[in-house]
N, CA, C, O and CB atoms as a CASP TS submission, in Angstrom:
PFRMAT TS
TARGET T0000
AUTHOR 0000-0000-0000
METHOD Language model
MODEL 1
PARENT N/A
ATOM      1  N   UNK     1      61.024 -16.030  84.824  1.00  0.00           N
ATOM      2  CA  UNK     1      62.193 -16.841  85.047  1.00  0.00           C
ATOM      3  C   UNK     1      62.191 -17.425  86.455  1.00  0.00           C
ATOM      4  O   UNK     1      62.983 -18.323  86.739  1.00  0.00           O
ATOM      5  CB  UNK     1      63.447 -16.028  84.811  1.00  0.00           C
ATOM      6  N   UNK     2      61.344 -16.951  87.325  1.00  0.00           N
ATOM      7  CA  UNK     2      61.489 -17.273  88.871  1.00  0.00           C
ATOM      8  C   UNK     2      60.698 -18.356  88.691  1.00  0.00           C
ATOM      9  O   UNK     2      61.026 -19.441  89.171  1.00  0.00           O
ATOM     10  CB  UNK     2      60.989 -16.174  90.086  1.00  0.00           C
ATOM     11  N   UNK     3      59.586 -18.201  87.994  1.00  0.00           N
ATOM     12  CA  UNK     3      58.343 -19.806  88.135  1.00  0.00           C
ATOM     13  C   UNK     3      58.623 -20.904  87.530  1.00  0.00           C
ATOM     14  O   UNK     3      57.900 -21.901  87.511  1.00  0.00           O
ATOM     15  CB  UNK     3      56.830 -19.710  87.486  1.00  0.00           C
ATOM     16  N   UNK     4      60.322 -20.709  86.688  1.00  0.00           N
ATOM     17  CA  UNK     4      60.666 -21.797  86.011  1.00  0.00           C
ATOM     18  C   UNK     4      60.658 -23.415  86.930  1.00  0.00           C
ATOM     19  O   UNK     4      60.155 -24.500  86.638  1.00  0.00           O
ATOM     20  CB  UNK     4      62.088 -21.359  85.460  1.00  0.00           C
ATOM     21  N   UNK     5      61.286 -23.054  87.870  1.00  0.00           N
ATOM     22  CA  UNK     5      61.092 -24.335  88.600  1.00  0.00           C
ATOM     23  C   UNK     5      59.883 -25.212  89.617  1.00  0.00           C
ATOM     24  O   UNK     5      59.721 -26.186  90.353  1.00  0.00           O
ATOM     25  CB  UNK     5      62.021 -24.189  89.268  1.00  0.00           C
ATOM     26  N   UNK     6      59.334 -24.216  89.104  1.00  0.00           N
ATOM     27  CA  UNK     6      57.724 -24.248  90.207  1.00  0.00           C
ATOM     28  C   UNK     6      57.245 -25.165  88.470  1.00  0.00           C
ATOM     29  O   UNK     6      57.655 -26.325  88.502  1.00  0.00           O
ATOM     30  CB  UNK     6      56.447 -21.835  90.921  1.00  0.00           C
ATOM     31  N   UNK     7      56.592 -24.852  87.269  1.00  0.00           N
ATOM     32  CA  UNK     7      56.913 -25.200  86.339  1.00  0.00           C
ATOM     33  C   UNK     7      56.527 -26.150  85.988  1.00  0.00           C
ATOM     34  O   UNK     7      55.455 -26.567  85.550  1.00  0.00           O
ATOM     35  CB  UNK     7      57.747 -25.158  86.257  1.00  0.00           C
ATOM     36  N   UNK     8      58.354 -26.884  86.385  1.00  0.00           N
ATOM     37  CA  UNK     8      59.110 -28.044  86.237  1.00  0.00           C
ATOM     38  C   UNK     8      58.229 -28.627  86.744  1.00  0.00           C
ATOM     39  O   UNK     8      57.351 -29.077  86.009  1.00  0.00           O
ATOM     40  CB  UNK     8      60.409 -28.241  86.730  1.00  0.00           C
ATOM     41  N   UNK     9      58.144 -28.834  88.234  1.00  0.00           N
ATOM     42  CA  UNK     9      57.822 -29.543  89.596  1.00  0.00           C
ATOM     43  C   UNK     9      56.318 -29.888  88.883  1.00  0.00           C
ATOM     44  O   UNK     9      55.835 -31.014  88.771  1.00  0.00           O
ATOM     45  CB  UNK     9      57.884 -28.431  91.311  1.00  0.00           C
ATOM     46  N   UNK    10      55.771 -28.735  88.476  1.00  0.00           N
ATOM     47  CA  UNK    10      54.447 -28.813  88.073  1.00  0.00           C
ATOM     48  C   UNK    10      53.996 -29.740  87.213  1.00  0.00           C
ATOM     49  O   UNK    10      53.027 -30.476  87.399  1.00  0.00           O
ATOM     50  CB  UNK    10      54.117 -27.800  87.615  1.00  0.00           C
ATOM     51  N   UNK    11      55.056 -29.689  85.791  1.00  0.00           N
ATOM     52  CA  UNK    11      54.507 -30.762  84.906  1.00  0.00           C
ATOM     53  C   UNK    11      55.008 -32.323  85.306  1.00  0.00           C
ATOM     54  O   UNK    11      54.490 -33.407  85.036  1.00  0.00           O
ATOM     55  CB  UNK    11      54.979 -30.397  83.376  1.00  0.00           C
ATOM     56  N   UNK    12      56.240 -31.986  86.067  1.00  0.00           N
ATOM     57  CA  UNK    12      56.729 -33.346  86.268  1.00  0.00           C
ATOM     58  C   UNK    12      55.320 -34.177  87.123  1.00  0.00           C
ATOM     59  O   UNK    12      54.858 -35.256  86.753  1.00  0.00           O
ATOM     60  CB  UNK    12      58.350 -33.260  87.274  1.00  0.00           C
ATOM     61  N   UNK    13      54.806 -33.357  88.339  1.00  0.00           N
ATOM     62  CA  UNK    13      53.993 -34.316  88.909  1.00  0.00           C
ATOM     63  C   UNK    13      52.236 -34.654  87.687  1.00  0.00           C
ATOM     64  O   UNK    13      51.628 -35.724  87.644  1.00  0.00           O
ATOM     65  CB  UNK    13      53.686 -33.515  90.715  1.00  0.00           C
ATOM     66  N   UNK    14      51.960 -33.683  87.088  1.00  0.00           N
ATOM     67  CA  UNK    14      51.355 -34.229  85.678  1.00  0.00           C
ATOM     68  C   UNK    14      51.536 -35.286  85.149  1.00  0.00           C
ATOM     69  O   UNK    14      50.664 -36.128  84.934  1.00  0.00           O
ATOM     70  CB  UNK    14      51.613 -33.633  84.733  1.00  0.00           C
ATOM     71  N   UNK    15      52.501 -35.351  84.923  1.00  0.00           N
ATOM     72  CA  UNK    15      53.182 -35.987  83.727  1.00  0.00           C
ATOM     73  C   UNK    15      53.262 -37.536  84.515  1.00  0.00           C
ATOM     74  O   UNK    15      52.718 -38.512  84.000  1.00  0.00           O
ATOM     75  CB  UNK    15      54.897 -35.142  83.207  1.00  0.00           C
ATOM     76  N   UNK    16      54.038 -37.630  85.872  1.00  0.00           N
ATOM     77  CA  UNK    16      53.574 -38.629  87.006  1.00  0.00           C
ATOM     78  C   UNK    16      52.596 -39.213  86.919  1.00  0.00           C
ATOM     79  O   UNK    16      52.635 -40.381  86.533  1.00  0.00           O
ATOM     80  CB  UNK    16      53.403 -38.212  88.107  1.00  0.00           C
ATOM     81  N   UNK    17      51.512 -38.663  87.215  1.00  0.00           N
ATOM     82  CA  UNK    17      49.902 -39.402  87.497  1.00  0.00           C
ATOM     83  C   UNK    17      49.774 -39.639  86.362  1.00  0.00           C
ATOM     84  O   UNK    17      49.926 -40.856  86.264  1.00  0.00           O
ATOM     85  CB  UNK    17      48.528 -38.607  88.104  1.00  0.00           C
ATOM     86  N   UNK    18      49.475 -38.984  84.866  1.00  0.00           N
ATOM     87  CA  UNK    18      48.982 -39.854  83.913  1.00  0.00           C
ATOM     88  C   UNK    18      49.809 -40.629  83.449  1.00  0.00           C
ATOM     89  O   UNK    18      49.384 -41.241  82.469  1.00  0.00           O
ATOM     90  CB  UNK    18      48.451 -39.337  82.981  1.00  0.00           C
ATOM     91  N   UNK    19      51.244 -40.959  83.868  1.00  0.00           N
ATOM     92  CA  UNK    19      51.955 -42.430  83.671  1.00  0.00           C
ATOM     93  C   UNK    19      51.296 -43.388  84.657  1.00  0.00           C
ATOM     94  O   UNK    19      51.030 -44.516  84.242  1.00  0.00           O
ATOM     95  CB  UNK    19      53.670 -42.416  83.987  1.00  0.00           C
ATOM     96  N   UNK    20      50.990 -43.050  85.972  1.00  0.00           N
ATOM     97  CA  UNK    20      50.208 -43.991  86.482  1.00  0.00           C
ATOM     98  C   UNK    20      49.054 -44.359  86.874  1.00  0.00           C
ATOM     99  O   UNK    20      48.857 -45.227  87.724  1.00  0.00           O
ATOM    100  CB  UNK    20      50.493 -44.162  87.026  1.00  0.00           C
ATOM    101  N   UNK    21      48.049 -43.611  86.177  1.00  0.00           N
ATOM    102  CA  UNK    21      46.638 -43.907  85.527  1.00  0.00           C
ATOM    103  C   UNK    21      46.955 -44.927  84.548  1.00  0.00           C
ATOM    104  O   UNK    21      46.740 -46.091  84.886  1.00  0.00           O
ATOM    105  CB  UNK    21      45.883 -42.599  84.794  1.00  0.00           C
ATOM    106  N   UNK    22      47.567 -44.634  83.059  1.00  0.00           N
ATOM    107  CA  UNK    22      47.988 -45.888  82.098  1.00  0.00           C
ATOM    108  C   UNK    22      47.887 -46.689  82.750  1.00  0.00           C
ATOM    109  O   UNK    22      46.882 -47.350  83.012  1.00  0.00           O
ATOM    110  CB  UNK    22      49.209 -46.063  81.469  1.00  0.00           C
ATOM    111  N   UNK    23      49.114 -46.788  83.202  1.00  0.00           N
ATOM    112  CA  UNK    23      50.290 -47.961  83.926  1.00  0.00           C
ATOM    113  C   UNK    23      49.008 -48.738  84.356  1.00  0.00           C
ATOM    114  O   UNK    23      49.151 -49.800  83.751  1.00  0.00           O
ATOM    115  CB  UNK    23      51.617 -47.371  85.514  1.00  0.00           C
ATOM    116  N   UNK    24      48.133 -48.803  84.875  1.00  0.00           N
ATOM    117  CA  UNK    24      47.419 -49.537  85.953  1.00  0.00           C
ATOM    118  C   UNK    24      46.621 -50.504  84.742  1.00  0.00           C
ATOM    119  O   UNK    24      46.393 -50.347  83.543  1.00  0.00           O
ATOM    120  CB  UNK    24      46.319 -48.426  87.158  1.00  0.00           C
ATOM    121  N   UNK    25      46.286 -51.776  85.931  1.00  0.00           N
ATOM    122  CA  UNK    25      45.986 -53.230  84.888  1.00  0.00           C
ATOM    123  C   UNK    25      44.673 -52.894  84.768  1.00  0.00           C
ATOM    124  O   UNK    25      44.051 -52.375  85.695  1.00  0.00           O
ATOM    125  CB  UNK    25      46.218 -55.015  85.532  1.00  0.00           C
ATOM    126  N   UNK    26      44.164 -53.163  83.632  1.00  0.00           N
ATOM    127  CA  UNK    26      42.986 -53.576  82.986  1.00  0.00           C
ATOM    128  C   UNK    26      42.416 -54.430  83.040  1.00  0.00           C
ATOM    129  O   UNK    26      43.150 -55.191  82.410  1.00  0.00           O
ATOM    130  CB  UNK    26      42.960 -53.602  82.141  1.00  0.00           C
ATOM    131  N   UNK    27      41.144 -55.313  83.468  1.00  0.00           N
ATOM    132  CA  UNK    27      40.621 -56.416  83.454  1.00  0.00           C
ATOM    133  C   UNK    27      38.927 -56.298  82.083  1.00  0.00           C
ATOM    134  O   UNK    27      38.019 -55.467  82.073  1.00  0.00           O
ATOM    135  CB  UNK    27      40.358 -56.703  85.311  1.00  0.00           C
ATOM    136  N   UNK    28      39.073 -57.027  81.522  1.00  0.00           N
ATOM    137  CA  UNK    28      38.379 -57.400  80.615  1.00  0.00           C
ATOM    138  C   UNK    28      36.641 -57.298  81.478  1.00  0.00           C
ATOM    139  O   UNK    28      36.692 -57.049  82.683  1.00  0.00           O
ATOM    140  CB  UNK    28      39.059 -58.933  80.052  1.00  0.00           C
ATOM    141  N   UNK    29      35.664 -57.429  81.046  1.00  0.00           N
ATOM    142  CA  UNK    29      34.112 -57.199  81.308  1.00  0.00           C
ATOM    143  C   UNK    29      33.994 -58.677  81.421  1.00  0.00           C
ATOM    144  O   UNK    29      34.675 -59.543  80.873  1.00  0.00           O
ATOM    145  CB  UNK    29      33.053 -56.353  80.042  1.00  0.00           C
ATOM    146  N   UNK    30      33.102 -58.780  82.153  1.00  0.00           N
ATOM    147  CA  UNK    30      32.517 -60.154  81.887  1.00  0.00           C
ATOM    148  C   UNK    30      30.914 -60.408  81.318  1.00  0.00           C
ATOM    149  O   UNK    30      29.824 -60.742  81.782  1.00  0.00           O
ATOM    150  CB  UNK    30      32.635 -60.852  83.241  1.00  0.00           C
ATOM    151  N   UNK    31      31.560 -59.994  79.897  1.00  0.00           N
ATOM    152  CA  UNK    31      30.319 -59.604  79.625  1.00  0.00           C
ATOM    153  C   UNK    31      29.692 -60.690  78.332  1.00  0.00           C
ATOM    154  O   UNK    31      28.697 -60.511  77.630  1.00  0.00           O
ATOM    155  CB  UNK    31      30.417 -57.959  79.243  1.00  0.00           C
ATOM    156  N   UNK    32      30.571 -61.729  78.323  1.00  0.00           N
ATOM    157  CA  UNK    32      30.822 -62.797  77.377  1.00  0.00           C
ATOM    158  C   UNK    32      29.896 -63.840  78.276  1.00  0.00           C
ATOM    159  O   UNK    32      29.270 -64.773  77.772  1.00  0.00           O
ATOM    160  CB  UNK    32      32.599 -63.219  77.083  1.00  0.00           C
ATOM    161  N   UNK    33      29.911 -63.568  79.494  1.00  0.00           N
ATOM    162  CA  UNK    33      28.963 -64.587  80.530  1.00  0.00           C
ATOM    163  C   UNK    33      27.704 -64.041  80.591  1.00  0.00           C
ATOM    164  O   UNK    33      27.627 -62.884  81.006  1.00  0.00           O
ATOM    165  CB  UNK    33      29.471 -64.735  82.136  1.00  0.00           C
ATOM    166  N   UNK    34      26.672 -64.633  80.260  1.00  0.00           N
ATOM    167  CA  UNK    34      25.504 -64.192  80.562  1.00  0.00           C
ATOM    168  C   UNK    34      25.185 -64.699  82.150  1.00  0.00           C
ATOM    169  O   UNK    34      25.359 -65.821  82.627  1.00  0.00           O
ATOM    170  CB  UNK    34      24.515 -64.691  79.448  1.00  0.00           C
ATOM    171  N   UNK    35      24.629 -63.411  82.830  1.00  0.00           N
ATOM    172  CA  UNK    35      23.851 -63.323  84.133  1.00  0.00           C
ATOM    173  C   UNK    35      22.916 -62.847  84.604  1.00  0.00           C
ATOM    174  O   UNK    35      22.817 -61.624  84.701  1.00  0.00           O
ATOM    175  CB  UNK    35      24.252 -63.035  84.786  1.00  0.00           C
ATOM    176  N   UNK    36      21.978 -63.678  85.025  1.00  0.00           N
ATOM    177  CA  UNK    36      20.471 -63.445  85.750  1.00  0.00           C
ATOM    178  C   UNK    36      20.639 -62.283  86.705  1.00  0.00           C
ATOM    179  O   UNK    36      21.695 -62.012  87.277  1.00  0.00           O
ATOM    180  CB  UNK    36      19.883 -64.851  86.689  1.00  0.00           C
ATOM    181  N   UNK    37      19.746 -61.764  86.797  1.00  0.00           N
ATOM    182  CA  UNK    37      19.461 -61.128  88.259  1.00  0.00           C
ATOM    183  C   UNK    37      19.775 -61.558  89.274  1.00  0.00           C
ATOM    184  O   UNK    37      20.667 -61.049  89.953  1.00  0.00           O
ATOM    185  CB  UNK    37      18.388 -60.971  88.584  1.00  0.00           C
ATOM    186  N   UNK    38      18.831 -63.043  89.762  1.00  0.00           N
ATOM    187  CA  UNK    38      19.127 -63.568  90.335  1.00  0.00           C
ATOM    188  C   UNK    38      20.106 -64.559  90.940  1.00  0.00           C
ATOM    189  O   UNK    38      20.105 -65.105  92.043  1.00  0.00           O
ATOM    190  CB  UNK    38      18.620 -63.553  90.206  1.00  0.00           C
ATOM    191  N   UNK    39      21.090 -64.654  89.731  1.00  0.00           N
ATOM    192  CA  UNK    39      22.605 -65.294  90.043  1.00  0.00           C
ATOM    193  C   UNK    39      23.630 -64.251  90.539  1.00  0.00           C
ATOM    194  O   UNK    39      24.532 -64.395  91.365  1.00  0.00           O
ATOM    195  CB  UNK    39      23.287 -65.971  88.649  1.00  0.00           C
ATOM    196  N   UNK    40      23.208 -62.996  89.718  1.00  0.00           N
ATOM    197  CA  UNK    40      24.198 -61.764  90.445  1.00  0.00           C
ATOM    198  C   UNK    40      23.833 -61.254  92.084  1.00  0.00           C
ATOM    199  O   UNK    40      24.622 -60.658  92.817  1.00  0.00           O
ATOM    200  CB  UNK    40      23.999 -60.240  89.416  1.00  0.00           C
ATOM    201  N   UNK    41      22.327 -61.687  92.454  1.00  0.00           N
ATOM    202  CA  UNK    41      22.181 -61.205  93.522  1.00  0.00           C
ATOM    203  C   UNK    41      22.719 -62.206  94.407  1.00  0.00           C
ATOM    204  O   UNK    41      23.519 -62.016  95.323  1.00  0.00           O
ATOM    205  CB  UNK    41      20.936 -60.800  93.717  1.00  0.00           C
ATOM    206  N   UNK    42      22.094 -63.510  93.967  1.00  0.00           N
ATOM    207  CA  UNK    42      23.158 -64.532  94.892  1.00  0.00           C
ATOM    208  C   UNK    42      24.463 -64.677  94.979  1.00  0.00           C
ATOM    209  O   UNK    42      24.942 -65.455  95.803  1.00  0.00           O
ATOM    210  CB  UNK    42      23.029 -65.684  94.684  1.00  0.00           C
ATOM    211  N   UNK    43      25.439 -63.751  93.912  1.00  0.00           N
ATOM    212  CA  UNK    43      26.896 -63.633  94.293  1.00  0.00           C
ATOM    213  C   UNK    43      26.954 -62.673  95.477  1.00  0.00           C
ATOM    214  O   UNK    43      27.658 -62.827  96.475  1.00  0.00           O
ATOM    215  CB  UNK    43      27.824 -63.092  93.057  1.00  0.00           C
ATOM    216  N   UNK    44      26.347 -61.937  95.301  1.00  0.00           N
ATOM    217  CA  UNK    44      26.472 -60.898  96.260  1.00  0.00           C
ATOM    218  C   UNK    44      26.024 -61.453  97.740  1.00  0.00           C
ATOM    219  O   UNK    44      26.517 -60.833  98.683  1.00  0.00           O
ATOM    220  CB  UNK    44      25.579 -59.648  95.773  1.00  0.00           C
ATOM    221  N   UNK    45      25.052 -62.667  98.092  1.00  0.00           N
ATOM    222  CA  UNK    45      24.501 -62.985  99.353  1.00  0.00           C
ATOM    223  C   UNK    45      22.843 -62.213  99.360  1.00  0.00           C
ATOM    224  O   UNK    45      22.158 -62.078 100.375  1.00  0.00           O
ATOM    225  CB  UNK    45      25.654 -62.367 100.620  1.00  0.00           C
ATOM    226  N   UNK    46      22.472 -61.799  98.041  1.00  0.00           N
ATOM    227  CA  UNK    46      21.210 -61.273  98.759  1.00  0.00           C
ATOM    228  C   UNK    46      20.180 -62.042  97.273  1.00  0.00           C
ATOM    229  O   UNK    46      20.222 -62.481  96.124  1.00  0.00           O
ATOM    230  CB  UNK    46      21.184 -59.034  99.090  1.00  0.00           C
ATOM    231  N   UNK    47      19.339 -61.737  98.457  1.00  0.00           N
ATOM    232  CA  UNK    47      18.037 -62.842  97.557  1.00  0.00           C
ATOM    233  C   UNK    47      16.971 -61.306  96.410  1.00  0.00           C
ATOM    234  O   UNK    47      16.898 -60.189  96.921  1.00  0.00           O
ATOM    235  CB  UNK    47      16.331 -63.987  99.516  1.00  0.00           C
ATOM    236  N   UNK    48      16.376 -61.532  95.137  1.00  0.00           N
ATOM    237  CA  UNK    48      15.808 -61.137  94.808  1.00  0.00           C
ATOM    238  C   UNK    48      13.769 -61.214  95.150  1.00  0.00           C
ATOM    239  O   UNK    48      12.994 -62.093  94.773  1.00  0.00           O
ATOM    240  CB  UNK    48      16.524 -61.374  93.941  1.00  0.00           C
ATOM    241  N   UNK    49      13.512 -60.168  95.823  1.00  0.00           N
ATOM    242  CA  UNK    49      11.798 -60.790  95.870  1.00  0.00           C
ATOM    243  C   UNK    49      10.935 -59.848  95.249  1.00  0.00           C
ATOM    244  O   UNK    49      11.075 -58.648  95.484  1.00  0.00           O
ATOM    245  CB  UNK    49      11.092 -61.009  97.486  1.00  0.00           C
ATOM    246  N   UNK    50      10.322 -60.142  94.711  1.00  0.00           N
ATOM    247  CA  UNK    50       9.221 -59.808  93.733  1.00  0.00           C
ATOM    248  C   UNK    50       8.156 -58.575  94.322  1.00  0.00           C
ATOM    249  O   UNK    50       7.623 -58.680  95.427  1.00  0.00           O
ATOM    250  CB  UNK    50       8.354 -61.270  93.445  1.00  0.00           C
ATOM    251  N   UNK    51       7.933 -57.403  93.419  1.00  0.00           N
ATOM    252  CA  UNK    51       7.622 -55.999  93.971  1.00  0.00           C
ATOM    253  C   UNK    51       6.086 -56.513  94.761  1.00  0.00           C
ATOM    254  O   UNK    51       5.606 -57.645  94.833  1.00  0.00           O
ATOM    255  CB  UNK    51       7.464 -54.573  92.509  1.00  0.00           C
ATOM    256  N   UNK    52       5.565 -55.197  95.297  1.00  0.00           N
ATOM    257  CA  UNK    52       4.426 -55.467  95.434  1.00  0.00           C
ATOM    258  C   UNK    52       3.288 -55.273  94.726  1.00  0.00           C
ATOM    259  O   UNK    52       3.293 -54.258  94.028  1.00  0.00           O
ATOM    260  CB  UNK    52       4.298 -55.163  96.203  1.00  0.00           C
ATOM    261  N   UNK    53       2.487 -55.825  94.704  1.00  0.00           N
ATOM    262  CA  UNK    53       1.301 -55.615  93.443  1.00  0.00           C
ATOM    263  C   UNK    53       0.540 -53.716  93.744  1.00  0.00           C
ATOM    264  O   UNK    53       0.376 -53.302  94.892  1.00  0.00           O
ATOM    265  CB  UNK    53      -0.393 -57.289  93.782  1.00  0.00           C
ATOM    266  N   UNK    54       0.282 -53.078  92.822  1.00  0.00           N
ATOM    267  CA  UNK    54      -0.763 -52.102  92.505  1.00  0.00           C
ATOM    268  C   UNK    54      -1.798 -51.993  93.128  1.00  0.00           C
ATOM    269  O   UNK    54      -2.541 -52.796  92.562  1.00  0.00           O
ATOM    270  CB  UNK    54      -1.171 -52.178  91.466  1.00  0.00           C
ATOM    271  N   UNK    55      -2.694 -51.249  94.412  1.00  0.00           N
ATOM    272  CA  UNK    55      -3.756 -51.352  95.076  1.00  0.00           C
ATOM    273  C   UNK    55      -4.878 -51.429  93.681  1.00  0.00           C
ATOM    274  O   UNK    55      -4.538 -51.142  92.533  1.00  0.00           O
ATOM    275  CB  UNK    55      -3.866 -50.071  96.228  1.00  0.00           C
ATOM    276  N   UNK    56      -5.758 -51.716  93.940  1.00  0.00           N
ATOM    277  CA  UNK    56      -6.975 -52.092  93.123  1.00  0.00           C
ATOM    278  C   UNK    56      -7.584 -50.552  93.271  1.00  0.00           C
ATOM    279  O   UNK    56      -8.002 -49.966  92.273  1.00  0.00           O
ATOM    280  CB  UNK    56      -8.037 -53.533  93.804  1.00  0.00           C
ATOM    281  N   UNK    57      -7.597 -50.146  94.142  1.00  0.00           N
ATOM    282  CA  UNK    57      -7.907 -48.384  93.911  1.00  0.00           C
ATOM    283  C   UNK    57      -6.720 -47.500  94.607  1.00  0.00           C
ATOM    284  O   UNK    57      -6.370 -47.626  95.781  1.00  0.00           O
ATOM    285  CB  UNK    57      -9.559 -47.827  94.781  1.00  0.00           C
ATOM    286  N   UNK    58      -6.225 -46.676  93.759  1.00  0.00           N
ATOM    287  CA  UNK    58      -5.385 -45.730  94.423  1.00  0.00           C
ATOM    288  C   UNK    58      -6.040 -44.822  95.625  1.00  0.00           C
ATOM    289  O   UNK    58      -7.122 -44.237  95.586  1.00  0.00           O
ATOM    290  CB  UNK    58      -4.864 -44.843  93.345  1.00  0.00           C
ATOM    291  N   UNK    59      -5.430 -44.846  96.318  1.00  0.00           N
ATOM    292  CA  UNK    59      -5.537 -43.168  97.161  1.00  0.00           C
ATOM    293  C   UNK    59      -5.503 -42.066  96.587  1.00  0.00           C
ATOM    294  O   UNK    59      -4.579 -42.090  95.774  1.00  0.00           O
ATOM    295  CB  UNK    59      -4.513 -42.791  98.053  1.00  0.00           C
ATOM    296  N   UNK    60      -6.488 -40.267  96.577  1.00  0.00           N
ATOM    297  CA  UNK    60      -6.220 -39.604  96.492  1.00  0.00           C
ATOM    298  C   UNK    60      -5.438 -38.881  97.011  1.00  0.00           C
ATOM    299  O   UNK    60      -5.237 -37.757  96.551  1.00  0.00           O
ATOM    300  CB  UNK    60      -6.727 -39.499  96.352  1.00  0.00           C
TER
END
């Protein structure tokens, strides 16, 4: 009977956050747009460059 209000407090702040987890806006994917590599890297400001080739003999 003493933890009744400890409890309360308890589920109320529960009960709080996952109303405002929901609550919060959703934005759709943009996934209806097709995008290159290289158009996503140029949103970002950075350039894509091409790996380096395979030595012709490895190192042991």
């Amino acid at each position: 009977m003493r933890n009744l209000p400890v409890l309360i407090i308890v589920l109320a702040i529960i009960v709080l956050g996952a109303a405002s987890v929901l609550s919060l806006p959703t934005r759709e994917a943009d996934a209806a747009r097709p995008v290159t590599t290289e158009q996503a890297a140029a949103d970002a400001g950075a350039t894509v460059l091409p790996t380096d080739p395979k030595l012709s003999i490895e190192p042991k």
